[in-house]
C-alpha positions as CSV (number, residue, x, y, z in Angstrom):
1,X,-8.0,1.8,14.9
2,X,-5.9,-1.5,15.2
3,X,-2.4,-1.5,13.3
4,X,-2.8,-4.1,10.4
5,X,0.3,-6.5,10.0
6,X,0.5,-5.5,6.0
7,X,2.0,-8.7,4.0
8,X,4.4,-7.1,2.0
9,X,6.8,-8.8,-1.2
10,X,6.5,-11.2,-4.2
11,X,8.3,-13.7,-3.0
12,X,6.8,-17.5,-2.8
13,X,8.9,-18.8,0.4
14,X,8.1,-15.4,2.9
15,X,3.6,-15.6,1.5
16,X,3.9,-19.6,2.0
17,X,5.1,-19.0,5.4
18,X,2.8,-16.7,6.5
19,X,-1.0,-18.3,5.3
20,X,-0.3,-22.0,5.6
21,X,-4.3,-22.5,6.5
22,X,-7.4,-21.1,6.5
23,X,-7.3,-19.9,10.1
24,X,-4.3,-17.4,9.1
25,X,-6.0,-16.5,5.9
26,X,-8.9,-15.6,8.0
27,X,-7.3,-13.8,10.2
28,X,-6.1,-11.5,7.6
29,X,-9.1,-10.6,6.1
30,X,-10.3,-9.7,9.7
31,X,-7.8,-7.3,10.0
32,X,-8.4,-5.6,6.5
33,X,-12.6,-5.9,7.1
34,X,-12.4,-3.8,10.6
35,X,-9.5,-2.5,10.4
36,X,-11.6,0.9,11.0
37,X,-13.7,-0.9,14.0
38,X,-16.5,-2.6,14.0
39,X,-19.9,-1.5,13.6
40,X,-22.8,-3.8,13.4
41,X,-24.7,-4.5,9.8
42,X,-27.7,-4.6,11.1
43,X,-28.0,-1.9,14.2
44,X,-25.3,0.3,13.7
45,X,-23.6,-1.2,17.5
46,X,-19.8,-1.0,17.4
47,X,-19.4,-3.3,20.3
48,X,-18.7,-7.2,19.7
49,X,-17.7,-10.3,21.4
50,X,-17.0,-13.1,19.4
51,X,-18.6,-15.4,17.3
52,X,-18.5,-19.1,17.7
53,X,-16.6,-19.1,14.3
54,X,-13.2,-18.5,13.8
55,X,-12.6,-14.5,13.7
56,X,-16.2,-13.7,13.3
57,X,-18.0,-11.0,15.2
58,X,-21.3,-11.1,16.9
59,X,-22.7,-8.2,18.3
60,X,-23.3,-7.2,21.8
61,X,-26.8,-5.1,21.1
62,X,-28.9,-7.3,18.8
63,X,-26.7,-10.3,18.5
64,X,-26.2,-10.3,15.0
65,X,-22.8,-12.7,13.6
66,X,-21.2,-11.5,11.1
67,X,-18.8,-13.9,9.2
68,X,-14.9,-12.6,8.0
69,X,-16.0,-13.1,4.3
70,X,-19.7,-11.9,4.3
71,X,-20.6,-9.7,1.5
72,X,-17.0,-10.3,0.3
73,X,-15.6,-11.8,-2.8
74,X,-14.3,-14.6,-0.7
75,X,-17.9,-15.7,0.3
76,X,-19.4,-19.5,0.5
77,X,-16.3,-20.2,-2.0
78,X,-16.2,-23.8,-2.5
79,X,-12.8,-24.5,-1.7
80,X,-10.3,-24.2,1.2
81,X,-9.4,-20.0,1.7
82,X,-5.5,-20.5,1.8
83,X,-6.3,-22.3,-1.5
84,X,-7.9,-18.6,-3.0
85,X,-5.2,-17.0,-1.3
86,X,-2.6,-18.8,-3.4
87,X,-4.5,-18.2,-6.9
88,X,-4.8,-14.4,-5.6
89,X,-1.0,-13.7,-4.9
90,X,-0.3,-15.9,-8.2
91,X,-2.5,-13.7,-10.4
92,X,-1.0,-10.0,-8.6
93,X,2.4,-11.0,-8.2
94,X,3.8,-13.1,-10.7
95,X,5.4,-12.1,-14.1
96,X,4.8,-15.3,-16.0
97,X,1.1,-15.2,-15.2
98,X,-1.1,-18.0,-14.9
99,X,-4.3,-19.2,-16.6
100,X,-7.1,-21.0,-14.5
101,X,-5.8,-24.5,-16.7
102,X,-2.1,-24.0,-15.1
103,X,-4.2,-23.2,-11.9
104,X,-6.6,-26.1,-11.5
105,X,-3.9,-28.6,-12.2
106,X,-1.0,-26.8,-9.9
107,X,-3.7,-27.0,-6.6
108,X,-6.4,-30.3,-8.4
109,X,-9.3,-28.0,-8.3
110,X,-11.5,-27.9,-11.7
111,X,-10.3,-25.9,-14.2
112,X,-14.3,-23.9,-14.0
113,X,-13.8,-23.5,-10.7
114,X,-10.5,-21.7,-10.9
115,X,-11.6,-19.7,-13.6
116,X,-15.0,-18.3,-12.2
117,X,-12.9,-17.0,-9.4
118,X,-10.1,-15.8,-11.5
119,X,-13.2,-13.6,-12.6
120,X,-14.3,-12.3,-9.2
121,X,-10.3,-11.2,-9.0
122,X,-10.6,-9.3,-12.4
123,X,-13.5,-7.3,-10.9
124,X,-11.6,-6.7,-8.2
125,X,-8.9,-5.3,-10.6
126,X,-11.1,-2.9,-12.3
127,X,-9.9,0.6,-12.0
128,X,-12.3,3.0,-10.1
129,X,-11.9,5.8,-12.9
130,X,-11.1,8.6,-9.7
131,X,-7.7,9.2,-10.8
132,X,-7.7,10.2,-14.4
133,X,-4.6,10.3,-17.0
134,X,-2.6,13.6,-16.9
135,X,-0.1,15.4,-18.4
136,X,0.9,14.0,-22.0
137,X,-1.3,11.0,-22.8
138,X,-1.0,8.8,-25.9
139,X,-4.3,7.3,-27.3
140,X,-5.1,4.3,-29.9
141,X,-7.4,1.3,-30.9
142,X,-6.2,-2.4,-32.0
143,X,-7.5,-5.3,-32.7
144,X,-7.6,-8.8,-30.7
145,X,-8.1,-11.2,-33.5
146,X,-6.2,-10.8,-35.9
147,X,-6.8,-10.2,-39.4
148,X,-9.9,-11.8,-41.1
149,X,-10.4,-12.3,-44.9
150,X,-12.5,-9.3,-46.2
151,X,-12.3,-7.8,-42.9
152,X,-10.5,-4.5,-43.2
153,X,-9.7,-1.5,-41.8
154,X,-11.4,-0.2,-38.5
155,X,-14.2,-2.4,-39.1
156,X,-15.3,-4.9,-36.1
157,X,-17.4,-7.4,-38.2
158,X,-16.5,-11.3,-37.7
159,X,-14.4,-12.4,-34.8
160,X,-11.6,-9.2,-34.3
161,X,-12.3,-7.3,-31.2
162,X,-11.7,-3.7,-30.9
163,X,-9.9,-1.9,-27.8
164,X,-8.8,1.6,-27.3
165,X,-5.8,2.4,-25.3
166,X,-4.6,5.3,-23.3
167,X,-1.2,5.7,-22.2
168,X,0.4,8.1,-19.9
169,X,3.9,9.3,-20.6
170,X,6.0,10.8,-18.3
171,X,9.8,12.4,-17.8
172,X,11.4,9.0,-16.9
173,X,9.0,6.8,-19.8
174,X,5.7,5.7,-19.6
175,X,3.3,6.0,-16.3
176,X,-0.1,4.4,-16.0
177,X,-2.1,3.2,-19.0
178,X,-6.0,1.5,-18.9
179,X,-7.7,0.1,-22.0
180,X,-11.4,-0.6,-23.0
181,X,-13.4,-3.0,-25.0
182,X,-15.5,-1.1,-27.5
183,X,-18.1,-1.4,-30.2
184,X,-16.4,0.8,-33.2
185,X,-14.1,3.4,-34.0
186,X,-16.3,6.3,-33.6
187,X,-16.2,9.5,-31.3
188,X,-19.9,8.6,-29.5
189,X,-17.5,4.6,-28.3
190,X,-14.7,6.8,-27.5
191,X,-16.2,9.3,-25.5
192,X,-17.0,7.3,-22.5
193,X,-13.5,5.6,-22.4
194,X,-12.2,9.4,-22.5
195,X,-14.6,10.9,-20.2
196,X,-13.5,8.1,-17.5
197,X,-9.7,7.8,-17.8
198,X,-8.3,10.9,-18.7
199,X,-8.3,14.3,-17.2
200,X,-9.7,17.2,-19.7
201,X,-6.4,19.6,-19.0
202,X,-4.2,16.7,-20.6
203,X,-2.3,16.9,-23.9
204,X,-3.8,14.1,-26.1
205,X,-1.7,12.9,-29.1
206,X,-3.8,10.2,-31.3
207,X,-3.6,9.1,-34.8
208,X,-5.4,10.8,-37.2
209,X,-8.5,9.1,-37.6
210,X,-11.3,10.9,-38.0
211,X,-13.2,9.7,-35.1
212,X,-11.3,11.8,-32.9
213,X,-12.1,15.2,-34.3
214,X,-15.1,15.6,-32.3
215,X,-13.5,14.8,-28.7
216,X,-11.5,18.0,-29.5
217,X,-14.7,20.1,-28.1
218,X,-14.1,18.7,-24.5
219,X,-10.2,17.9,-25.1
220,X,-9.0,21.2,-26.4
221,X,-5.4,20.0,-26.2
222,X,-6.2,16.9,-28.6
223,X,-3.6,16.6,-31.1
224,X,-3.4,14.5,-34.2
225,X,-0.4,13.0,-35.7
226,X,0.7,11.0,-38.7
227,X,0.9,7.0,-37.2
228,X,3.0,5.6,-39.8
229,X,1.9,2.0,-38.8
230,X,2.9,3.1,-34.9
231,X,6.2,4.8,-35.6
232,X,4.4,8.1,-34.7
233,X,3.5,6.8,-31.7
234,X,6.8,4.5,-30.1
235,X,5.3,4.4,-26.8
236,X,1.7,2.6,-26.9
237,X,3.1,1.1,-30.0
238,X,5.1,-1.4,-27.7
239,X,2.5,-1.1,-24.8
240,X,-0.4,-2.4,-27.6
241,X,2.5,-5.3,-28.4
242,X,3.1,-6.2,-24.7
243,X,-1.0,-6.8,-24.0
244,X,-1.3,-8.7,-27.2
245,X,1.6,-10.9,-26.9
246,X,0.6,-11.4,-22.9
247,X,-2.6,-12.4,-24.7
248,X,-1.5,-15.2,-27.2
249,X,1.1,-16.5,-24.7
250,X,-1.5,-17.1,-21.5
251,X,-4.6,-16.8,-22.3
252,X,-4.4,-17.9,-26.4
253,X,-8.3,-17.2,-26.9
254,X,-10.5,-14.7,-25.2
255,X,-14.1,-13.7,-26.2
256,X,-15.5,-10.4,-26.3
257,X,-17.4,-11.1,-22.9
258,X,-14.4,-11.4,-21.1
259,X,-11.9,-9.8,-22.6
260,X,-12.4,-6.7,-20.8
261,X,-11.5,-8.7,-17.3
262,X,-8.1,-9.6,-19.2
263,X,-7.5,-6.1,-19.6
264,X,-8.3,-4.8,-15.8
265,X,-6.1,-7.8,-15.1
266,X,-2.9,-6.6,-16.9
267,X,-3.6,-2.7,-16.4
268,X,-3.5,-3.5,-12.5
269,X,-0.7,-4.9,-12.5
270,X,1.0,-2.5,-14.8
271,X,0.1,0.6,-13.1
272,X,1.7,-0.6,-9.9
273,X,4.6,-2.4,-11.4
274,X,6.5,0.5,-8.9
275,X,4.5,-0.8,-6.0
276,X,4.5,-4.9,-6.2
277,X,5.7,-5.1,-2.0
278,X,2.1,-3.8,-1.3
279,X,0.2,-5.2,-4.4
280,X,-1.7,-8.5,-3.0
281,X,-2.5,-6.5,0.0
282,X,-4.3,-3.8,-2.2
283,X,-6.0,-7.1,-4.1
284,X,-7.2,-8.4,-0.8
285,X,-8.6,-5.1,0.1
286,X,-10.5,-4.5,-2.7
287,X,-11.7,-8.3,-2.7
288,X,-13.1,-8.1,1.0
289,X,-14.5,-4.7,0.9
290,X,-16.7,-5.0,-2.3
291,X,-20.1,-6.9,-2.8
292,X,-20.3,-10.2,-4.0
293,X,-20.8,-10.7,-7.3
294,X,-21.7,-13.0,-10.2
């Protein structure tokens, strides 16, 4: 196994130093795609020699080449690597994030191209649902929207979008958190969101809606208190605030389709605020070792 030079920090000056061109943003990726060897795609060969392109491998047995970004999120992009680099350790990295409009203008790429792969990164961002909430975990829904004449209560009729919340807390505050698009308040939209990201030995502490009473069955340490318009409930309170206001300020309309991306997007970050030296690195990884996708 080769020892992978890991680009680690957040700061512009040391990541524009390092991938000034493609040829250095390819040679990353090399080192994250075999970083466990290589073995042939088609044959199953773990010898090589290389490829008449830069970094790519061609095998020794049945001479099969194998591009750096193949079956990655990085492949046939239509614009220079170094510049998907940038937009990459932008997105991860930065507190004041960017939309694809600040994007397109800041490297003169459309504002659709910058945007469809600002949607191959939220994929990437998606959480795997292997490490569930634990502990004492705080659950609620809100609304993305706003409020709609004679649209009330938990209804999701006309343009308000419902999403359900779970956050972990901990001894020092709050630890992870993940959030899910969902049809309407009831226990059979709930349960999969549940069932995904959080464990069944954790103490859950919701409101006292009604369409929680039947998660009890499988979440035996479900408990429901008062919400007193969020006082109940301090914590997620001022987590729901911090996603809507990231919402209005970058993003100022989202549809239903895509909202969901937004979400990964800010939970990724969030849930490794403690670990932002090694965060584009993780991105990367995740972008070069998944299929390619719409």
């Amino acid at each position: 196994m080769e020892q992978r030079d890991k680009f680690k920090g957040v700061e512009s000056i040391k990541f524009y130093s390092r991938f000034t061109n493609d040829a250095s943003c390819l040679e990353y990726l090399s080192s994250i795609k075999w970083a466990d060897g290589f073995k042939c795609k088609k044959c199953g060969h773990t010898n090589y020699c290389n490829d008449r392109y830069p970094y790519s491998r061609r095998c020794t047995r049945c001479k099969y080449d194998e591009s750096v970004t193949s079956g990655s999120m990085f492949d046939k992009i239509k614009f220079p690597l170094v510049y998907a680099f940038h937009i990459a350790f932008k997105i991860s990295t930065k507190k004041k994030w960017m939309s694809s409009l600040e994007l397109a203008e800041e490297y003169c790429m459309r504002q659709k191209t910058v945007w469809e792969f600002k949607r191959k990164i939220q994929k990437a961002m998606r959480s795997s649902g292997n490490y569930p909430l634990k502990g004492e975990v705080h659950v609620d829904e809100f609304y993305i929207g706003g409020e709609e004449e004679g649209i009330i209560g938990r209804s999701t009729e006309g343009k308000k979008k419902l999403v359900i919340v779970a956050l972990e807390i901990v001894r020092d505050g709050v630890g992870r958190a993940y959030a899910q698009v969902i049809d309407d308040a009831s226990a059979s939209s709930f349960r999969p969101f549940f069932d995904r990201y959080i464990s069944k030995d954790a103490k859950v502490i919701t409101d006292e809606w009604s369409g929680y009473l039947p998660l009890k069955k499988d979440y035996p340490k479900l408990e429901q208190r008062p919400s007193d318009k969020g006082k109940g409930h301090p914590q997620i309170h001022i987590h729901i605030m911090n996603i809507k206001g990231w919402l209005r300020g970058i993003h100022h309309h989202c549809s239903k389709e895509h909202l969901q991306g937004y979400l990964d997007e800010y939970h990724f970050r969030f849930n490794r605020r403690n670990n932002m030296d090694t965060i584009f690195d993780m991105l990367l990884r995740r972008m070069i070792c998944q299929k390619k996708t719409d």
